[in-house]
Gaussian input, Z-matrix of N, CA and C with variables (Angstrom, degrees):
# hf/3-21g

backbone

0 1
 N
 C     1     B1
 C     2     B2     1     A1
 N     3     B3     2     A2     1     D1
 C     4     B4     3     A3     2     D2
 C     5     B5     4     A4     3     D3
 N     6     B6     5     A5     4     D4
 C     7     B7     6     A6     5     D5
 C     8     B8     7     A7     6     D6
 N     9     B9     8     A8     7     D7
 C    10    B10     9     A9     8     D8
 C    11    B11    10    A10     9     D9
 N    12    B12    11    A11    10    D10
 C    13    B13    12    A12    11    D11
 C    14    B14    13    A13    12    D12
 N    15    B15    14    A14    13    D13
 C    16    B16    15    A15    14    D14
 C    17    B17    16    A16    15    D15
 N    18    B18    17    A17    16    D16
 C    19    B19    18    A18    17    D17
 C    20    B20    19    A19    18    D18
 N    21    B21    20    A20    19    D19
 C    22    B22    21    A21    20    D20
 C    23    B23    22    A22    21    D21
 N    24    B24    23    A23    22    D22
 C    25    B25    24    A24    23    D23
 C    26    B26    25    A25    24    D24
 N    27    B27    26    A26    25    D25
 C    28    B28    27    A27    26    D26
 C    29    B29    28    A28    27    D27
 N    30    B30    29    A29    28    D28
 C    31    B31    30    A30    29    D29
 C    32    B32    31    A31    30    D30
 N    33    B33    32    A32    31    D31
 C    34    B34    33    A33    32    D32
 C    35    B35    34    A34    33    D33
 N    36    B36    35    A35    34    D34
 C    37    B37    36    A36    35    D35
 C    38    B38    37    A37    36    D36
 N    39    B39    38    A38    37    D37
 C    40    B40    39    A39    38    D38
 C    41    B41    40    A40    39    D39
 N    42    B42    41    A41    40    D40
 C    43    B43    42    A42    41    D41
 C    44    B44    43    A43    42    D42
 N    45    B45    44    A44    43    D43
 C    46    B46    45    A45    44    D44
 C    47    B47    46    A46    45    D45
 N    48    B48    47    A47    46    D46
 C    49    B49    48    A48    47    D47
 C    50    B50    49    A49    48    D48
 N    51    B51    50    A50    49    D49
 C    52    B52    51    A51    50    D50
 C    53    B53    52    A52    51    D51
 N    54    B54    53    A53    52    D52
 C    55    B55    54    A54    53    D53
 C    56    B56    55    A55    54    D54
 N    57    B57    56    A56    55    D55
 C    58    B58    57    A57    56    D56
 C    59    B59    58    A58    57    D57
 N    60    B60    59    A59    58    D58
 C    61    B61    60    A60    59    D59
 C    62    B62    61    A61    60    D60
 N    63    B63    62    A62    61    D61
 C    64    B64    63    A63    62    D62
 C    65    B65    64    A64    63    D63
 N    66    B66    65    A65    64    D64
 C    67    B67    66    A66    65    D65
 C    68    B68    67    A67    66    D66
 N    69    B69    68    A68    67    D67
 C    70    B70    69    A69    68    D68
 C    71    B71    70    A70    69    D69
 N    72    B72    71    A71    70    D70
 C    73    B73    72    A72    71    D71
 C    74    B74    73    A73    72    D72
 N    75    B75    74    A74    73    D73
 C    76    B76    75    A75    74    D74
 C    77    B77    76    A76    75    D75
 N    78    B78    77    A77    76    D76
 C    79    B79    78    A78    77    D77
 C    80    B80    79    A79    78    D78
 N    81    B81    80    A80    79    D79
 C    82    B82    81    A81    80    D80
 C    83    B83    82    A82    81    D81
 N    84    B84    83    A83    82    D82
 C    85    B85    84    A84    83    D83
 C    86    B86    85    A85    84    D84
 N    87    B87    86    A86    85    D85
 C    88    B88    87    A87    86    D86
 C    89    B89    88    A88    87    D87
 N    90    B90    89    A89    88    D88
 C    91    B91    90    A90    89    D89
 C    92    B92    91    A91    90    D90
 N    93    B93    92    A92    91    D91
 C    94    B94    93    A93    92    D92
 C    95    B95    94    A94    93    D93
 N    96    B96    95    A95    94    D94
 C    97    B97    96    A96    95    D95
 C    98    B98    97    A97    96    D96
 N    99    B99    98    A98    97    D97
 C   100   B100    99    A99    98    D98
 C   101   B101   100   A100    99    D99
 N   102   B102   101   A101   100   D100
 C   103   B103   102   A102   101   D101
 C   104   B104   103   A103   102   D102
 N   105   B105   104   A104   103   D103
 C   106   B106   105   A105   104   D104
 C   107   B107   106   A106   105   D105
 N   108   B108   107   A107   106   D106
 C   109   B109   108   A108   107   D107
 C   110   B110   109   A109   108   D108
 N   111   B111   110   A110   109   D109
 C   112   B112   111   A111   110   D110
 C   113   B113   112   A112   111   D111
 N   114   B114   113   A113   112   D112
 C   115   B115   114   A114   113   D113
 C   116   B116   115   A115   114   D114
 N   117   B117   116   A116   115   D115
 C   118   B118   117   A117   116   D116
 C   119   B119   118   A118   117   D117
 N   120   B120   119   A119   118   D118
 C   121   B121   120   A120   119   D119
 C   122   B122   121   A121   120   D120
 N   123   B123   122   A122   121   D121
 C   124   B124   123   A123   122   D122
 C   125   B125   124   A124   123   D123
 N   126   B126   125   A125   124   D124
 C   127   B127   126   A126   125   D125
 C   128   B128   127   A127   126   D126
 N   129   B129   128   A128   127   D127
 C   130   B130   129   A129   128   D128
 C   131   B131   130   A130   129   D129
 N   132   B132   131   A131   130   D130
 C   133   B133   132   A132   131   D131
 C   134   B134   133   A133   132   D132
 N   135   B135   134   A134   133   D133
 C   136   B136   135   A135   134   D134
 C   137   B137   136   A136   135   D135
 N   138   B138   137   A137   136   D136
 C   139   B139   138   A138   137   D137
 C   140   B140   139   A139   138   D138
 N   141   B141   140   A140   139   D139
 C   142   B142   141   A141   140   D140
 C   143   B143   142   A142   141   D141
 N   144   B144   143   A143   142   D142
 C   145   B145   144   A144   143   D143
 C   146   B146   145   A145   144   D144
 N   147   B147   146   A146   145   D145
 C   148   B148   147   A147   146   D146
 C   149   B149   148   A148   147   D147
 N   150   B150   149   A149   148   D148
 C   151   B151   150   A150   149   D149
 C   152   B152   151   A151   150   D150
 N   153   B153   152   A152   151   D151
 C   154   B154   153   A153   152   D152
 C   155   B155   154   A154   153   D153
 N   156   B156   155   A155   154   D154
 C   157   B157   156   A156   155   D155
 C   158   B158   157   A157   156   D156
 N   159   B159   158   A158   157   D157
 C   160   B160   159   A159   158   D158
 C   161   B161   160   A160   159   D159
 N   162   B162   161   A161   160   D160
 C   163   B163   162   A162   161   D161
 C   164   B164   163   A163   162   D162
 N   165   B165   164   A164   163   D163
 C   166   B166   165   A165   164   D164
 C   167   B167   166   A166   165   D165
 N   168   B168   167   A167   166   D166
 C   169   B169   168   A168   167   D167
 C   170   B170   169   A169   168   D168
 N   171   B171   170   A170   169   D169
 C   172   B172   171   A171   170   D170
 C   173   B173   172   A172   171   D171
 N   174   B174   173   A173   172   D172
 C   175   B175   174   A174   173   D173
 C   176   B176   175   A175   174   D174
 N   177   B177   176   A176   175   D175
 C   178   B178   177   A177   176   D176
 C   179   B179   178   A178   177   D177
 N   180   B180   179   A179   178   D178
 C   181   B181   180   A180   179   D179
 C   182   B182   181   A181   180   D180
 N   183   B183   182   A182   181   D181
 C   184   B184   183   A183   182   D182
 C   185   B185   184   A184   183   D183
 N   186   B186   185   A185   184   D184
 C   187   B187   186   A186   185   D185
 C   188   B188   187   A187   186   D186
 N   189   B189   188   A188   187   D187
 C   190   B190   189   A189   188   D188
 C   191   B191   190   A190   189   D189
 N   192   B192   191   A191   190   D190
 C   193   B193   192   A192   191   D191
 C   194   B194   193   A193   192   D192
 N   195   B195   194   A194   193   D193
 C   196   B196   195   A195   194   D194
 C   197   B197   196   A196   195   D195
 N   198   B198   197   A197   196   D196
 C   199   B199   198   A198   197   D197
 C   200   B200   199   A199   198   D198
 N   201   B201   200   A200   199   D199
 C   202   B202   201   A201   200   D200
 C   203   B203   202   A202   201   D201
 N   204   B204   203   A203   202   D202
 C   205   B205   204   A204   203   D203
 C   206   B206   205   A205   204   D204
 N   207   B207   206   A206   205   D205
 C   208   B208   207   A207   206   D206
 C   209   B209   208   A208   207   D207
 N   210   B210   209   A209   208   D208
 C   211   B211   210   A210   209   D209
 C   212   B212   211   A211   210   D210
 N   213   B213   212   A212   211   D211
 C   214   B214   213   A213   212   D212
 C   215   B215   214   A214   213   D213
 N   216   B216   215   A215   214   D214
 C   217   B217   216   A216   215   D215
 C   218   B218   217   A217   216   D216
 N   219   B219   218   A218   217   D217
 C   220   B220   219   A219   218   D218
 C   221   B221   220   A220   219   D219
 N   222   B222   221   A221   220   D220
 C   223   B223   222   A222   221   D221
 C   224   B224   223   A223   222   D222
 N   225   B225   224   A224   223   D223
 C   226   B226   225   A225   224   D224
 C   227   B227   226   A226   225   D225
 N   228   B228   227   A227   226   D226
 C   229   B229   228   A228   227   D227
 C   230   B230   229   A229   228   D228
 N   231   B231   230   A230   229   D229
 C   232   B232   231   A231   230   D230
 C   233   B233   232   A232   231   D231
 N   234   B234   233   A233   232   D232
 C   235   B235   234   A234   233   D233
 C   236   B236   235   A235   234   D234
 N   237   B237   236   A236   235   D235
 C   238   B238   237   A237   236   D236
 C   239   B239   238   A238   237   D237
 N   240   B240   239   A239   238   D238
 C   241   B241   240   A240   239   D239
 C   242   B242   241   A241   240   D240
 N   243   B243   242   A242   241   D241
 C   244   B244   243   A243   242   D242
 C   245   B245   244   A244   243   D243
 N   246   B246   245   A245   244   D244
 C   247   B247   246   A246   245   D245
 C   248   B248   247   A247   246   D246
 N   249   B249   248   A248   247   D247
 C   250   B250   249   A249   248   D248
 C   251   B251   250   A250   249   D249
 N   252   B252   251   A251   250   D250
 C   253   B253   252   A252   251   D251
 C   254   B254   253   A253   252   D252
 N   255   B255   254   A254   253   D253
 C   256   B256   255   A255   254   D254
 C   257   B257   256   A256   255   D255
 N   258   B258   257   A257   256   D256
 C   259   B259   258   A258   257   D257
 C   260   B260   259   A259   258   D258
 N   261   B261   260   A260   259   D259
 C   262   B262   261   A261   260   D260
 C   263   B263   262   A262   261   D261
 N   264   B264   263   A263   262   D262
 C   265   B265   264   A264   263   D263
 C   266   B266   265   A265   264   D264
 N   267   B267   266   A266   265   D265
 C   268   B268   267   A267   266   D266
 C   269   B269   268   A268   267   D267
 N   270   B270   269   A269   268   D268
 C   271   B271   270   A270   269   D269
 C   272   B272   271   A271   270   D270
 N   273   B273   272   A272   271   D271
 C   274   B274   273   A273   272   D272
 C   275   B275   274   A274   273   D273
 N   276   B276   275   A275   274   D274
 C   277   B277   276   A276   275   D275
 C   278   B278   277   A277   276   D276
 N   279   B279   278   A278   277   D277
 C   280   B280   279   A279   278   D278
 C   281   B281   280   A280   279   D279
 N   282   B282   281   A281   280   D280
 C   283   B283   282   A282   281   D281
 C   284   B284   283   A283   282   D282
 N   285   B285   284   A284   283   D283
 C   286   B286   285   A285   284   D284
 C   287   B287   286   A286   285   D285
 N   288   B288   287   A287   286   D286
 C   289   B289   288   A288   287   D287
 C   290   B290   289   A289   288   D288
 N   291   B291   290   A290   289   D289
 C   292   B292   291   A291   290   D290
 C   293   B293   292   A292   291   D291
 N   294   B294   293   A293   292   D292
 C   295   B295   294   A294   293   D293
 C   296   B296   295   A295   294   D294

   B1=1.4353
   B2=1.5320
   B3=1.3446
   B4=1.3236
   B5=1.4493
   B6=1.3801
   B7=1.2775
   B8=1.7399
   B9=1.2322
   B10=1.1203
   B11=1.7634
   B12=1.5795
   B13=1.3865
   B14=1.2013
   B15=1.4911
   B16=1.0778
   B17=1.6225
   B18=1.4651
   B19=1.3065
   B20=1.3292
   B21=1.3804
   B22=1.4942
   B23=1.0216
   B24=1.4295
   B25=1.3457
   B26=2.1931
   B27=1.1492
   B28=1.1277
   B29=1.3734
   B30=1.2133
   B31=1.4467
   B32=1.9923
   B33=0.9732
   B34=1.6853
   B35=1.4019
   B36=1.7236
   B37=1.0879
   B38=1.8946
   B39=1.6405
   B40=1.4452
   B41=1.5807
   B42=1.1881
   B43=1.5274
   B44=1.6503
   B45=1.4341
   B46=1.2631
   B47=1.5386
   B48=1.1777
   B49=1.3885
   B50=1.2833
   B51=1.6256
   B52=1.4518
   B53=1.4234
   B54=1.6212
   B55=1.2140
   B56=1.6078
   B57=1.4024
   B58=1.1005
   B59=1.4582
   B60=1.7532
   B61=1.4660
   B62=1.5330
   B63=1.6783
   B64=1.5284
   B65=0.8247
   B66=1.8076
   B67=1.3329
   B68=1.7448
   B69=1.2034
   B70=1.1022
   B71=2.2252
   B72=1.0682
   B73=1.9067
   B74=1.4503
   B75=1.5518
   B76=1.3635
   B77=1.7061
   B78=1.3814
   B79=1.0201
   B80=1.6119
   B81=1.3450
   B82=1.3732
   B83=1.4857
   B84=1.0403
   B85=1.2236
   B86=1.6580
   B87=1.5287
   B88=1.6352
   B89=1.5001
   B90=1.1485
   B91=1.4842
   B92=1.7869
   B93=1.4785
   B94=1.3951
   B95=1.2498
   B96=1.3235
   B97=1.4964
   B98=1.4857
   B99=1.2117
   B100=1.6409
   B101=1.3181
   B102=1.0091
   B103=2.0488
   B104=1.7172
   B105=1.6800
   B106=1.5092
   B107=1.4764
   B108=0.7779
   B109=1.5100
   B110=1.4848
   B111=1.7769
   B112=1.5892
   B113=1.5861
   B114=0.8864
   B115=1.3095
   B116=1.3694
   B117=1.0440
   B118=2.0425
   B119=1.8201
   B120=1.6203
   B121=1.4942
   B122=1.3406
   B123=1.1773
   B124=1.5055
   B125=1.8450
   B126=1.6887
   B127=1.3929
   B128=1.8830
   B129=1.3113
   B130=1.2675
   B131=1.5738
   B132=1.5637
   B133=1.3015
   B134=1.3817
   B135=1.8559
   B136=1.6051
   B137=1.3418
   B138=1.5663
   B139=2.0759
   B140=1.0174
   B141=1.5238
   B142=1.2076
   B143=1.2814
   B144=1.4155
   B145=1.2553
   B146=0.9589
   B147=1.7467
   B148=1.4014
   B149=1.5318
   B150=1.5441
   B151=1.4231
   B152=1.3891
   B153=1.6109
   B154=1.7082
   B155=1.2461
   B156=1.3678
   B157=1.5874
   B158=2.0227
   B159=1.3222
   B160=1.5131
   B161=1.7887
   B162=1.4933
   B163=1.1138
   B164=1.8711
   B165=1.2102
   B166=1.3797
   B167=1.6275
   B168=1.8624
   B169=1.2382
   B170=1.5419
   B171=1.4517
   B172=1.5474
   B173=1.7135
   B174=1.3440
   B175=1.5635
   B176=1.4510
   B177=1.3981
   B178=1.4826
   B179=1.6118
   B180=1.3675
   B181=2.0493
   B182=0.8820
   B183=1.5590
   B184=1.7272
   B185=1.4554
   B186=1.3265
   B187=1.4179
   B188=1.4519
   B189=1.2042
   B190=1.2393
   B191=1.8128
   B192=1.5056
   B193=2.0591
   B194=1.8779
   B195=1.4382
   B196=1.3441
   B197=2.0111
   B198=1.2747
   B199=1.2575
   B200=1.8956
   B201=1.1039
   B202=1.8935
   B203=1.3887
   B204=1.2955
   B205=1.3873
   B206=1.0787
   B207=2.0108
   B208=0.9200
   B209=1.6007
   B210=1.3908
   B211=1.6031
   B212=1.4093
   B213=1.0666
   B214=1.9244
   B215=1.6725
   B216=1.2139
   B217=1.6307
   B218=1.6939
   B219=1.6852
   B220=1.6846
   B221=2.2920
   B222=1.3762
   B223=1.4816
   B224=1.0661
   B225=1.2486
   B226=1.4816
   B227=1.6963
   B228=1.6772
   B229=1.5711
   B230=1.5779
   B231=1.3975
   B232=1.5316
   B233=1.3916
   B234=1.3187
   B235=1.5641
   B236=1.6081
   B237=1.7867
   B238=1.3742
   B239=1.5097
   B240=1.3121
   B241=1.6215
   B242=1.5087
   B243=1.0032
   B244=1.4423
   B245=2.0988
   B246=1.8649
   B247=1.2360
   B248=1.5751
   B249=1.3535
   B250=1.5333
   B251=1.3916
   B252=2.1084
   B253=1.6975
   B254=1.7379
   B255=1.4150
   B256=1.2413
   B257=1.5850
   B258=1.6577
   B259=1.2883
   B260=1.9747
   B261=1.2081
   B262=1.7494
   B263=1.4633
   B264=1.4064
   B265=1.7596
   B266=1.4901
   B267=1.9351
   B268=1.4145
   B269=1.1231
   B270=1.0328
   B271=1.5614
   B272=1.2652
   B273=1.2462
   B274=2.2759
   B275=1.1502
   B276=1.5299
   B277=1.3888
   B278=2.1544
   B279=1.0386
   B280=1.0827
   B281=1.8487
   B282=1.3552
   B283=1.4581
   B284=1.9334
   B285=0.7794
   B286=1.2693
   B287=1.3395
   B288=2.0465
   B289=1.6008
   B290=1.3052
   B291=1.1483
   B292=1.6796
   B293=1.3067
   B294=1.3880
   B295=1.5349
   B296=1.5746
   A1=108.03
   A2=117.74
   A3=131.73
   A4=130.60
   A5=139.15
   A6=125.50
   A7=113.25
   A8=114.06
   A9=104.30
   A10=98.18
   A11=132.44
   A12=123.60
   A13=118.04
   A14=135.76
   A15=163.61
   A16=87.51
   A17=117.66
   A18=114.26
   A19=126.21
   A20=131.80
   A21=147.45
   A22=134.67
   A23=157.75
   A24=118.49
   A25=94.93
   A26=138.17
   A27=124.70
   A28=113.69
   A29=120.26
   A30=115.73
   A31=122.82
   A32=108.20
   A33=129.60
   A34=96.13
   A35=133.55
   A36=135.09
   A37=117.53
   A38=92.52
   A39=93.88
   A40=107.22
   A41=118.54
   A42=121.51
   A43=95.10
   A44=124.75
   A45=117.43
   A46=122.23
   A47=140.52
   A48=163.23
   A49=120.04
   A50=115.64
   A51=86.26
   A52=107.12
   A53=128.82
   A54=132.64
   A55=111.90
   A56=126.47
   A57=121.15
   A58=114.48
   A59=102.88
   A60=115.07
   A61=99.13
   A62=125.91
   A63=117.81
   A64=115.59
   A65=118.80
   A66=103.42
   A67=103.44
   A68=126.02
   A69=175.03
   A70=95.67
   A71=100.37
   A72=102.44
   A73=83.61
   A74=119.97
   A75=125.10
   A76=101.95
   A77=135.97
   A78=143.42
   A79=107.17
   A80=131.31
   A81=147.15
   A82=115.76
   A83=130.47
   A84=128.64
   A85=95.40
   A86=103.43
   A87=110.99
   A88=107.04
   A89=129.73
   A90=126.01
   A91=100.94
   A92=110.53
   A93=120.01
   A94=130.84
   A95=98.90
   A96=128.26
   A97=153.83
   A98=132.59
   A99=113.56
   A100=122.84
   A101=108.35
   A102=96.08
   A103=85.01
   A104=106.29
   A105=95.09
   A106=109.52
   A107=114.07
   A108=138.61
   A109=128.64
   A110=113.27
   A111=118.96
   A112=125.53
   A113=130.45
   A114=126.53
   A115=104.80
   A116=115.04
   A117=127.87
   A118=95.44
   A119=105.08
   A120=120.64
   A121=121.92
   A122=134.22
   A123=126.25
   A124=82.67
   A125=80.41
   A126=100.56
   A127=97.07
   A128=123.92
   A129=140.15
   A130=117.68
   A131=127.12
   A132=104.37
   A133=92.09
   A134=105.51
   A135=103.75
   A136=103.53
   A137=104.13
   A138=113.22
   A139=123.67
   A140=144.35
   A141=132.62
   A142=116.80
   A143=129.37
   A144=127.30
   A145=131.39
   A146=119.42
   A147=114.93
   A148=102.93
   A149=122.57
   A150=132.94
   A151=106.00
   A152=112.42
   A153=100.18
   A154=115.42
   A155=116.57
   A156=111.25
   A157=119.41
   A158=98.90
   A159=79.61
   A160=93.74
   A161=130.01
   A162=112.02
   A163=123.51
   A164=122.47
   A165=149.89
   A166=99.67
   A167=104.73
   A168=110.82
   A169=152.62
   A170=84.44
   A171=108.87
   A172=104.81
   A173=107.29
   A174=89.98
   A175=112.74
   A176=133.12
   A177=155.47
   A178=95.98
   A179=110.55
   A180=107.51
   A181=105.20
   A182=117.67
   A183=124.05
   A184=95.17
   A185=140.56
   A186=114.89
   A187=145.42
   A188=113.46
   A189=132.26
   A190=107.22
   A191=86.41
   A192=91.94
   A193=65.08
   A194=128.48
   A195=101.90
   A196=128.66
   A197=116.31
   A198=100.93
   A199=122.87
   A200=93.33
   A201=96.21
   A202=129.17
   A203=118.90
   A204=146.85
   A205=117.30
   A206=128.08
   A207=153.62
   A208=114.92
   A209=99.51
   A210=119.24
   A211=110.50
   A212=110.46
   A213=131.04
   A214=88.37
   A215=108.85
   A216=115.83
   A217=118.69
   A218=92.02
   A219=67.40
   A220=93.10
   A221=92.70
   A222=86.05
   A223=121.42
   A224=126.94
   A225=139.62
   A226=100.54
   A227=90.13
   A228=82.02
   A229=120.03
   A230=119.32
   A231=126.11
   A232=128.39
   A233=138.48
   A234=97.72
   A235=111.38
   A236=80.21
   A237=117.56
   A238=126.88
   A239=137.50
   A240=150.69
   A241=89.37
   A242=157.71
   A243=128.31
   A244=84.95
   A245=110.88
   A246=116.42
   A247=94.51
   A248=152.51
   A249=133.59
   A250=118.88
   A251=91.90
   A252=76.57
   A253=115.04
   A254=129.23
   A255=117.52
   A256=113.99
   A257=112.75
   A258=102.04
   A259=101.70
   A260=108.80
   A261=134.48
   A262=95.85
   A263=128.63
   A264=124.23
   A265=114.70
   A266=116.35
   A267=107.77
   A268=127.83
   A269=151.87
   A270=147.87
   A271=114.68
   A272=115.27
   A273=106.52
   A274=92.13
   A275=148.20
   A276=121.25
   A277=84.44
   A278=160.91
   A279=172.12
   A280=86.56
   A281=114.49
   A282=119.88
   A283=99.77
   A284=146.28
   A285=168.87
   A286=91.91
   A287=103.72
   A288=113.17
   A289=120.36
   A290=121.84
   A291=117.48
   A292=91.03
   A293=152.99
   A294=155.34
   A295=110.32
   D1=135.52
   D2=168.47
   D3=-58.09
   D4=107.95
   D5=178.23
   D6=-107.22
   D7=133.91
   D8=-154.90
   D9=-115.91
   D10=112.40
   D11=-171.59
   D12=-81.51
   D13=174.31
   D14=-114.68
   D15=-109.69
   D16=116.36
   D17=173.07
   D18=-58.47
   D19=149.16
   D20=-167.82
   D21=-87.16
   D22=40.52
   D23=-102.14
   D24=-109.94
   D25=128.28
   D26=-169.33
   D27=-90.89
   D28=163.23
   D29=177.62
   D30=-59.27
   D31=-14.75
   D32=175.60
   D33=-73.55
   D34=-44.43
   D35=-167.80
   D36=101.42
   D37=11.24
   D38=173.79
   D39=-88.70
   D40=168.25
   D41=-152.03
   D42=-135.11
   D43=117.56
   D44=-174.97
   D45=-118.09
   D46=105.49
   D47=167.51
   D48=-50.86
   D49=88.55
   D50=-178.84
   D51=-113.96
   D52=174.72
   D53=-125.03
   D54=-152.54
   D55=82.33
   D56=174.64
   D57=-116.47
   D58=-173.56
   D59=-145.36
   D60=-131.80
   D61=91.31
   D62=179.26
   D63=-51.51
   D64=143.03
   D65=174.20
   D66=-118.39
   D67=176.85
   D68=138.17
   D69=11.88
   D70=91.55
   D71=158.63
   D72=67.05
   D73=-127.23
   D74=-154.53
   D75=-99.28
   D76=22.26
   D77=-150.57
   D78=-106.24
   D79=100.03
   D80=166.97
   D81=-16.31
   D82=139.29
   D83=-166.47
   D84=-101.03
   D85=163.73
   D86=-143.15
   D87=-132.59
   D88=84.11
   D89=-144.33
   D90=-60.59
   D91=155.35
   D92=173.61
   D93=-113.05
   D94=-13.33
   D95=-172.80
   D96=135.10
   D97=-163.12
   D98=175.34
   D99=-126.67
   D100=147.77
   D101=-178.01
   D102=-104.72
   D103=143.26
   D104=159.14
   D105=-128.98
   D106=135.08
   D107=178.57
   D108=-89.92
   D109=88.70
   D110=175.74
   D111=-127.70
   D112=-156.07
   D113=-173.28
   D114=-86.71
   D115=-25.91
   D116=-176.89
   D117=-58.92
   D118=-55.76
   D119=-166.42
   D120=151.59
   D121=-168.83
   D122=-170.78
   D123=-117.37
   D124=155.07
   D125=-172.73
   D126=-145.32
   D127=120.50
   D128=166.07
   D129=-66.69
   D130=101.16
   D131=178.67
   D132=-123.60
   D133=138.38
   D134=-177.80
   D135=-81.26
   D136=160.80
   D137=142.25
   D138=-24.52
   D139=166.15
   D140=127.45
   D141=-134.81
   D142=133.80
   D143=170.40
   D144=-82.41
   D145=102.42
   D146=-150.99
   D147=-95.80
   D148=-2.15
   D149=-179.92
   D150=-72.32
   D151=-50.85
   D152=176.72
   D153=-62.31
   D154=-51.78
   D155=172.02
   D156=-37.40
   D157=-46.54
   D158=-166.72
   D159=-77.14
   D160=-14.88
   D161=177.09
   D162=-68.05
   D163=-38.57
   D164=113.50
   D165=26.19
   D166=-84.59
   D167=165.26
   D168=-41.08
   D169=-45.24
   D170=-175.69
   D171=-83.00
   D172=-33.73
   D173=177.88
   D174=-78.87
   D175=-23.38
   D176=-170.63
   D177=-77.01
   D178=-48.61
   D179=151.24
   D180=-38.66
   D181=-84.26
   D182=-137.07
   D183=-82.74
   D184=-24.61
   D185=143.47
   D186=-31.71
   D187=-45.71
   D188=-158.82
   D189=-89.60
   D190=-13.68
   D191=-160.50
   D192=-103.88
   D193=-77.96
   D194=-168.12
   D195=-29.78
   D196=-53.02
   D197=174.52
   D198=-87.88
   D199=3.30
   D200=150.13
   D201=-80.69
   D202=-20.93
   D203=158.64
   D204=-53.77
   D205=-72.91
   D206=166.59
   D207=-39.19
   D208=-42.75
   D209=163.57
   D210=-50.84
   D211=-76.12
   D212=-176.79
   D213=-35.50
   D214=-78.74
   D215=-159.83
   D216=-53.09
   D217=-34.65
   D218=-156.63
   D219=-90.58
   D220=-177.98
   D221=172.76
   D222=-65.42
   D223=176.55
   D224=169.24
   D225=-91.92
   D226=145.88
   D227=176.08
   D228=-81.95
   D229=3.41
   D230=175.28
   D231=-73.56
   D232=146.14
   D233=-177.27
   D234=-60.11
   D235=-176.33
   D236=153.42
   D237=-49.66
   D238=96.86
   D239=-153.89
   D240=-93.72
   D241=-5.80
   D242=-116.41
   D243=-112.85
   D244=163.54
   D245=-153.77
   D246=-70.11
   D247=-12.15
   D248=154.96
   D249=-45.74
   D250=-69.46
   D251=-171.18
   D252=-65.64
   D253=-18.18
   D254=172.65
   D255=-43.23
   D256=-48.45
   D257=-148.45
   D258=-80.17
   D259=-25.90
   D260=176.40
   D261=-59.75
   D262=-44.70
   D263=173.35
   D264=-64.89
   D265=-41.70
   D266=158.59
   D267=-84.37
   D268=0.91
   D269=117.26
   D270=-26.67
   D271=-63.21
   D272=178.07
   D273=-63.28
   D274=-69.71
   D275=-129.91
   D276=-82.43
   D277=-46.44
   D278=-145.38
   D279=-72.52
   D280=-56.63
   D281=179.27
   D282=-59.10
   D283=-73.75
   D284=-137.34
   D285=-55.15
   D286=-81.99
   D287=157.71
   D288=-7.38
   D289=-40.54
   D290=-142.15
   D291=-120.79
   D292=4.59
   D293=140.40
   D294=-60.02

């Protein structure tokens, strides 16, 4: 349900509306925004919650560093590159050649 506050009136003569959202049992009401009111016309500008957004962020971080991590640590599913088995792979195909 909409609660609509106590108009504003500014020294310019614009008239400001502001605009919240009851919430729920004992739960604070959650503003939505403002209507403003001038001779041009009314213009609706919402809230924004810029706290979820940066939370949003930070987990979309700490995601991203967790499975870059997970990456680093665990093996690769390709083999093992390392300079033995390289040199043991040119030895067979060098053997192979030579049959």
């Amino acid at each position: 349900m909409l609660v609509f506050g106590e108009p504003y009136e500014a020294s310019n003569g614009t008239v400001i509306v502001t605009v919240s959202r009851k919430g729920w049992g004992r739960r604070l009401e959650c503003p939505v925004g403002i209507y403003t009111i001038s001779a041009e016309g009314t213009t609706w500008t919402p809230a924004v919650d810029t706290s979820r957004h940066a939370l949003i962020g930070v987990c979309t971080g700490f995601a991203a560093a967790v499975i870059g991590t997970l990456a680093v640590l665990r093996r690769p599913p390709w083999p093992e590159m390392t300079e033995r088995v390289m040199t043991a792979l040119a030895e067979a195909r060098s053997a192979e050649h030579r049959q």
